[in-house]
C-alpha positions as CSV (number, residue, x, y, z in Angstrom):
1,X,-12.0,-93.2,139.8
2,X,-11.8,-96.0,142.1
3,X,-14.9,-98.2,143.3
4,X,-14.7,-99.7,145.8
5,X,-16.2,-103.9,146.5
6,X,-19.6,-103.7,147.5
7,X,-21.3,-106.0,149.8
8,X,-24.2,-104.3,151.2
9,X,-27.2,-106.6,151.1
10,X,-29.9,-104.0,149.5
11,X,-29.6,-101.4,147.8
12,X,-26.4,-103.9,146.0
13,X,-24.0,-102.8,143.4
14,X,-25.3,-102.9,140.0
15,X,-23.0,-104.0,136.9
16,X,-20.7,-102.0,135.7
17,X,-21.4,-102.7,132.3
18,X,-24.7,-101.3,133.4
19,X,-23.8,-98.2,134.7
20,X,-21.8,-96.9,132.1
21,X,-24.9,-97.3,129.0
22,X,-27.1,-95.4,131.9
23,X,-24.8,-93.0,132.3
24,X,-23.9,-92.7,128.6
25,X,-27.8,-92.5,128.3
26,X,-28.4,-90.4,131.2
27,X,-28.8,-86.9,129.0
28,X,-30.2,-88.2,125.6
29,X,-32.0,-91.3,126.0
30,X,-31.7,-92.9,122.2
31,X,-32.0,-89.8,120.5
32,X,-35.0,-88.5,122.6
33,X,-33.3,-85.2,123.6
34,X,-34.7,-86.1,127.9
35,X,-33.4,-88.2,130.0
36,X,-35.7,-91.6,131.0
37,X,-36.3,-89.7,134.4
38,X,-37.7,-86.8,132.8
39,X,-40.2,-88.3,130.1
40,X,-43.5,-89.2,130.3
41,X,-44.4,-92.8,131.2
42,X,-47.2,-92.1,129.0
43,X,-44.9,-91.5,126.1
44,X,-44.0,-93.6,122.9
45,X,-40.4,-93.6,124.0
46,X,-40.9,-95.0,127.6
47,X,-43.9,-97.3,126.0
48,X,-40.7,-99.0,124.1
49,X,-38.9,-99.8,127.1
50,X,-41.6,-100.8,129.3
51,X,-42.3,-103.4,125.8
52,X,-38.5,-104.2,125.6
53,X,-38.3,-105.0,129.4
54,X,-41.6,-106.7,129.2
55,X,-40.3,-109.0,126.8
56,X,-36.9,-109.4,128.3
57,X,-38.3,-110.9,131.5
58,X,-39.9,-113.2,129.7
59,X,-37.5,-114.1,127.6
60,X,-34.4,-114.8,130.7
61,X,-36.6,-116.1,132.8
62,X,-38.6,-118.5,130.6
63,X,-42.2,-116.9,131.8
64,X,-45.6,-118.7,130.1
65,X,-47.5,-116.8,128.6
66,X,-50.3,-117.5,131.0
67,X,-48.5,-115.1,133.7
68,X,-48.7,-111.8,134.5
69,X,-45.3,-110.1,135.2
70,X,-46.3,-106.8,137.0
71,X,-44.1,-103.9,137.7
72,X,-45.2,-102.4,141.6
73,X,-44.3,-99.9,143.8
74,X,-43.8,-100.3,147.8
75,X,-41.1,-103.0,148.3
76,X,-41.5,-106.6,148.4
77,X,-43.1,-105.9,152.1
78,X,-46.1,-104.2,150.5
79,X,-46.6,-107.5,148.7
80,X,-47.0,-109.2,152.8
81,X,-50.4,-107.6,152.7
82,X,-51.2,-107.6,148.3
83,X,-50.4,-111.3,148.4
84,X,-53.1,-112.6,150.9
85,X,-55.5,-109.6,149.9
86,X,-55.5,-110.7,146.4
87,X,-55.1,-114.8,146.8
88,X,-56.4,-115.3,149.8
89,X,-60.1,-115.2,149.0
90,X,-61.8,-119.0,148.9
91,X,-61.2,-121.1,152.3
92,X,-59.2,-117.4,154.0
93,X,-56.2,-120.0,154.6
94,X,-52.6,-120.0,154.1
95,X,-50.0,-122.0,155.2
96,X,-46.2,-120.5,156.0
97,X,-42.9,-121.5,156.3
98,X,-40.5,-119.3,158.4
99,X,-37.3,-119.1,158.2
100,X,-35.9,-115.9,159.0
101,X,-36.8,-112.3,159.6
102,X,-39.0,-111.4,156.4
103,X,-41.1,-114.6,156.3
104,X,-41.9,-113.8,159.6
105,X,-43.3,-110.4,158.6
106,X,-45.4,-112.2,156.0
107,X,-46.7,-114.4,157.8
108,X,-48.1,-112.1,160.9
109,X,-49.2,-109.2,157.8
110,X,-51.3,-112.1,156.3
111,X,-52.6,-113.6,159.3
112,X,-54.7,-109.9,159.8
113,X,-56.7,-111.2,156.7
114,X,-57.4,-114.7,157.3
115,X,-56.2,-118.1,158.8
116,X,-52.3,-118.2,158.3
117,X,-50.6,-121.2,159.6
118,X,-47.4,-121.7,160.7
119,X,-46.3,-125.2,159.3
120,X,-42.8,-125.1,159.9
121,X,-40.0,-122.7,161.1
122,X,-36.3,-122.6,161.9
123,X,-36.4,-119.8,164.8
124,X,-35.3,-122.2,167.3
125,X,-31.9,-122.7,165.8
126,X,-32.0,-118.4,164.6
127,X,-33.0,-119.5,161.2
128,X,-29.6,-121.1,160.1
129,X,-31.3,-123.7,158.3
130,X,-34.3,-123.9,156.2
131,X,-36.7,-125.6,158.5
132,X,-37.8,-129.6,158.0
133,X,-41.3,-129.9,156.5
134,X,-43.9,-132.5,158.0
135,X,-46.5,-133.0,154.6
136,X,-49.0,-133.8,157.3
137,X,-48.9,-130.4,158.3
138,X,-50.0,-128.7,154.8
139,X,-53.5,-128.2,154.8
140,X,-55.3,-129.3,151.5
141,X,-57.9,-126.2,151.3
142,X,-55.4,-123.4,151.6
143,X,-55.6,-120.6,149.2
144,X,-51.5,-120.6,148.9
145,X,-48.4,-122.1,150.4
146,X,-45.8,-119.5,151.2
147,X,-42.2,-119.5,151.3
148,X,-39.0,-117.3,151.5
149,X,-37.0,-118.8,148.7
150,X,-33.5,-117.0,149.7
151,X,-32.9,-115.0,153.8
152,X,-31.1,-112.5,153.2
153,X,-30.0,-111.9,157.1
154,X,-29.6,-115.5,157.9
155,X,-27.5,-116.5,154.7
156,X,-30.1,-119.4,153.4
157,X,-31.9,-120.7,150.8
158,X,-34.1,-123.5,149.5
159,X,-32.2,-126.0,147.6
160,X,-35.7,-128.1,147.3
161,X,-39.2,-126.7,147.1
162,X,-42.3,-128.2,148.7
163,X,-44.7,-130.1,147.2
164,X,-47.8,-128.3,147.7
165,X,-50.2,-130.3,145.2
166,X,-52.6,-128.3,144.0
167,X,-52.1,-125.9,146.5
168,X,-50.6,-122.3,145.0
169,X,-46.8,-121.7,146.0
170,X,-46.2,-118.5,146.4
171,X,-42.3,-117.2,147.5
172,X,-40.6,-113.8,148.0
173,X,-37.7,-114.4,145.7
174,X,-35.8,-110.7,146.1
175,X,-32.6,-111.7,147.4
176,X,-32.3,-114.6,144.8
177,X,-34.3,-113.4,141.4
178,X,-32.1,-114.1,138.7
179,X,-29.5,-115.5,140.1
180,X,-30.1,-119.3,138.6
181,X,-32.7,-120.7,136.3
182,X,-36.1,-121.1,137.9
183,X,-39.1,-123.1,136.8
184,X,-41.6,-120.7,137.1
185,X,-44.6,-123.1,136.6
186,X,-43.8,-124.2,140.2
187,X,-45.3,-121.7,141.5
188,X,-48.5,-119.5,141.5
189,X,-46.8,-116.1,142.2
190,X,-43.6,-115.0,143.0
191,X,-42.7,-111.9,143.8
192,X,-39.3,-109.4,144.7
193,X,-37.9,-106.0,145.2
194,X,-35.7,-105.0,142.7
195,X,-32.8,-103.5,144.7
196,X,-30.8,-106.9,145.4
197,X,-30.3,-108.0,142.1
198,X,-32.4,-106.2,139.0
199,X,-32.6,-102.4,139.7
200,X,-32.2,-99.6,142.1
201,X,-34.6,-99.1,144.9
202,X,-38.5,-98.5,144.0
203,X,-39.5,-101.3,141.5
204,X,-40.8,-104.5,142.7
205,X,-41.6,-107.6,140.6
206,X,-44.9,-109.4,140.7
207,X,-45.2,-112.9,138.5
208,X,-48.6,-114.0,138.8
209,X,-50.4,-117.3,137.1
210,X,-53.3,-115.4,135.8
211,X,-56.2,-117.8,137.3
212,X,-55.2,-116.4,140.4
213,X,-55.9,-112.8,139.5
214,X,-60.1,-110.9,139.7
215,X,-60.9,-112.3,143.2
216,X,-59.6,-110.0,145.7
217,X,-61.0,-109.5,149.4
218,X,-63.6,-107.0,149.7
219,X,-62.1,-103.7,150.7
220,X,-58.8,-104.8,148.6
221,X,-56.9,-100.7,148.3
222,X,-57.0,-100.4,144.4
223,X,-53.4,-99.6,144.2
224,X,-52.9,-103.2,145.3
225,X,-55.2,-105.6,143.3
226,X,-53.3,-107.8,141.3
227,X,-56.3,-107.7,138.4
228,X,-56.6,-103.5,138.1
229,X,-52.3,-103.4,137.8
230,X,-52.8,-106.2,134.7
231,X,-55.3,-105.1,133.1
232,X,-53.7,-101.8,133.3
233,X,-50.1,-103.3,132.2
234,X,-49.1,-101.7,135.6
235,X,-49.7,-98.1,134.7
236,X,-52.1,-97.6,137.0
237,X,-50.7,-94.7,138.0
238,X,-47.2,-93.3,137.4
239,X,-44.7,-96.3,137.5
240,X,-41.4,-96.3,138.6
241,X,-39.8,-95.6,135.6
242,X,-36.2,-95.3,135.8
243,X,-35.7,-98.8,137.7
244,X,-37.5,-100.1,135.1
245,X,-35.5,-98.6,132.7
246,X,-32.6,-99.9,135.0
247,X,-33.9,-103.3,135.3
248,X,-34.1,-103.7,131.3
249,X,-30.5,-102.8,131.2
250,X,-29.5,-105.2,133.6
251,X,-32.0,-108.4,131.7
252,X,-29.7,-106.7,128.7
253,X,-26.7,-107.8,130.4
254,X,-27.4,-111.1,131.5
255,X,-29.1,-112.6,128.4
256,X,-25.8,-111.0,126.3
257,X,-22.7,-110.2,128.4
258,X,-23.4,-113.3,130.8
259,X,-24.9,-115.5,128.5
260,X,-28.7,-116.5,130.3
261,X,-29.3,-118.0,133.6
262,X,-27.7,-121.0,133.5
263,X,-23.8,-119.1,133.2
264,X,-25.1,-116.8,136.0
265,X,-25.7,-120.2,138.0
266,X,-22.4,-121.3,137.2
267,X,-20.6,-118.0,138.1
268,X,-22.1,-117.2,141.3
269,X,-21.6,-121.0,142.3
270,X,-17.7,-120.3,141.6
271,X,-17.9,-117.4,143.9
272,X,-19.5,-118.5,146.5
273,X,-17.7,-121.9,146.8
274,X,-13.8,-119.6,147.0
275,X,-16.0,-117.8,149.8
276,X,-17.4,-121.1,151.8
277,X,-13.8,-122.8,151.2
278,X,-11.7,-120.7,153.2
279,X,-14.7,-120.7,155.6
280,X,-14.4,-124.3,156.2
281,X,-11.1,-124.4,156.7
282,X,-10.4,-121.1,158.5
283,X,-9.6,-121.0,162.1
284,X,-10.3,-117.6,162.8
285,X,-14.1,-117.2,161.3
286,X,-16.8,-119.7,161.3
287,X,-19.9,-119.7,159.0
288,X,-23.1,-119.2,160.4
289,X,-26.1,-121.3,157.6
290,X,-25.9,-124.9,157.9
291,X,-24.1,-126.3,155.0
292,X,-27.1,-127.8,153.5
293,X,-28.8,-124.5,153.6
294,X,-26.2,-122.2,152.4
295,X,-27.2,-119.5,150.0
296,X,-25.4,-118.6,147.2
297,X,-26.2,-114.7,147.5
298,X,-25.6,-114.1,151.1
299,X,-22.5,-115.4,153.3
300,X,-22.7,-115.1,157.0
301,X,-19.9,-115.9,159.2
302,X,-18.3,-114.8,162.5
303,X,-15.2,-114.6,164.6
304,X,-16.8,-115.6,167.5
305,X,-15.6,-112.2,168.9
306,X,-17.7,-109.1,168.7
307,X,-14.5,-106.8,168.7
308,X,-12.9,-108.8,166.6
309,X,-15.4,-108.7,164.3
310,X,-15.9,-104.8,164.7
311,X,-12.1,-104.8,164.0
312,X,-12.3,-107.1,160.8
313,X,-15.6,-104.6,159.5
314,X,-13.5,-101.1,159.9
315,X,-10.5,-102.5,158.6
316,X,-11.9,-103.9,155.7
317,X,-13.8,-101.0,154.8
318,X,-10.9,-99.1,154.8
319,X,-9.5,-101.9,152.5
320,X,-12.2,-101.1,149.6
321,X,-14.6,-103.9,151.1
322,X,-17.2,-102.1,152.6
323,X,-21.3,-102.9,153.7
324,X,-19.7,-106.0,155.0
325,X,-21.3,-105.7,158.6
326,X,-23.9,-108.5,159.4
327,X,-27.7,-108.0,160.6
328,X,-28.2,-107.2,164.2
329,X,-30.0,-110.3,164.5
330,X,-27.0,-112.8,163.5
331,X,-24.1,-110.2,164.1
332,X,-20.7,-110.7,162.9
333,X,-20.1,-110.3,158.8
334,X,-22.1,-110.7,156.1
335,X,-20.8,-110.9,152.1
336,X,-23.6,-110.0,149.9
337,X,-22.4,-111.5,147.0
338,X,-25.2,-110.4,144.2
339,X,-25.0,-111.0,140.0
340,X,-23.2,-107.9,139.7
341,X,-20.0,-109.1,142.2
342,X,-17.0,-109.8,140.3
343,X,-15.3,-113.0,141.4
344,X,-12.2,-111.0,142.0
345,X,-14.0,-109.0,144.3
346,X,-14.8,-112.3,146.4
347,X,-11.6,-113.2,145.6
348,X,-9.7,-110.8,146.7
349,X,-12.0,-110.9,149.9
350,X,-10.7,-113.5,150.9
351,X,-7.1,-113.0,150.4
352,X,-8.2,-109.8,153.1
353,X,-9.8,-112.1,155.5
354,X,-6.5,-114.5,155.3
355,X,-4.2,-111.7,156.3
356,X,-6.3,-110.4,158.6
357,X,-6.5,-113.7,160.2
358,X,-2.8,-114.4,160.5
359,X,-2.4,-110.8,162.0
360,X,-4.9,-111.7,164.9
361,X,-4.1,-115.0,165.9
């Protein structure tokens, strides 16, 4: 068998190390005689790994005990409309920062339920830098503060968050989730889809400061109220149980193969800075972020030559790098460089890109 190096920016490769227990697992879950896609969520088996990835989530990312982590359906997206319905219930105001494509979305899905504000954005400059914040500009009665911590297009990410005061800050963390400690008591919510960096498509991650939770808007669809899914331990309805089976593989693997979220930190920094190296020094491609915005999950870049560029995505496809074509909006390449990269698969990336650039000088 031969895999290939996957860059795609969602649905990502998962770890290997992952794969192989689910696929060991896949028949005979522990014993069980079913596979975790065939029992009932309802049943004492699944009960155990909703506990264990319960407790796993708390335990990696260092989650209080006076938040909620919920396990949703409907994409992050879905949460562009839960987030204001459920938080945005006292003065109807929230203030947004946009800086690329899915902050964007939030913000004009929240603004059909109340007063959003627009307090700063990027688009000007196509969202290659996280935008400058005026603190004059944050309004003190706002119900929440939102943010996209990591753009996933664009290739940038928050190296400092905002003070909001007293203000909730909420952010969509789905390209970025466990990628690098975060203090969690930053924020009143955060909130991700799975398929970047924790599971495969159909789970999405709610962390919610309970004092937020139990006053939604009036008319609030009971599938998304914060409150119902907690009180409920998100089992509501059916949940999606085999990405949360997934997901508690891959905590698994990061608390004991990688060794927490501090030695993830470390090893995607090492990848991402043999990535951005040969960037800066390159004469043939050119990054796209700003350096003081670059994200460490997603690398954009360019040859400044859109059949050049189609030329560098076929051939390095046919190389074993493959997913490696950019967003419409920014064009050119894009390396989505998730947990479950190797460095020699960014290594050896860039050994491509410096053959292919001497061949096309």
């Amino acid at each position: 068998m031969s895999r290939v190096y996957n860059f795609s920016a969602g649905p990502s490769m998962l770890p290997e190390p992952v794969l192989a227990k689910a696929s060991a697992e896949m028949l005979d879950y522990q014993g069980s005689g079913q596979s975790v896609m065939e029992m009932s969520h309802r049943s004492k088996v699944f009960e155990g790994i909703y506990q264990e990835a319960q407790t796993l989530w708390r335990n990696v990312m260092g989650i209080p005990d006076n938040y909620k982590v919920l396990f949703l359906q409907g994409g992050a997206s879905t949460q562009f409309a839960a987030v204001p319905m459920n938080l945005m219930t006292k003065s109807r105001k929230a203030d947004y920062v946009l800086s690329g494509q899915f902050s964007t979305k939030a913000y004009k899905e929240a603004a059909r339920y109340g007063d959003c504000k627009v307090v700063a954005s990027s688009k000007d400059d196509n969202f290659s830098h996280i935008p400058a914040l005026d603190p004059q500009e944050f309004r003190p009665d706002a119900d929440y503060f939102h943010i996209c911590l990591n753009n996933t297009i664009y290739g940038t990410v928050w190296h400092q968050l905002p003070d909001t005061g007293s203000v909730p800050l909420v952010a969509d963390i789905s390209s970025c989730i466990l990628s690098k400690p975060l203090d969690v008591t930053k924020f009143g919510l955060l909130y991700a889809g799975a398929q970047k960096n924790v599971a495969p498509a159909g789970l999405t991650i709610v962390i919610v400061r309970e004092d937020l939770l139990g006053e939604p808007l009036e008319g609030t669809p009971t599938m998304l109220n914060y409150q119902v899914m907690a009180d409920k331990d998100s089992m509501y309805n059916t949940p999606p149980c085999w990405p949360i089976y997934m997901c508690k593989l891959v905590l698994e693997w990061i608390q004991n193969d990688i060794g927490g979220l501090e030695k993830m930190e470390e090893r995607n920094v090492r990848k991402a800075q043999v990535l951005y190296d040969f960037l800066d020094q390159s004469t043939l491609f050119q990054g796209c972020a700003q350096k003081d915005s670059r994200s460490l999950m997603n690398v954009t870049f360019v040859t400044g030559d859109k059949d050049l560029d189609a030329k560098f995505v076929k051939e390095s496809a046919a190389a074993g790098f493959v997913n490696l074509k950019g967003h419409r909006s920014v064009g050119g390449m894009r390396a989505s460089i998730y947990n479950a990269m190797p460095e020699e698969g960014v290594v050896k990336l860039v050994e491509f890109m410096k053959k292919f650039e001497l061949e096309n000088k």
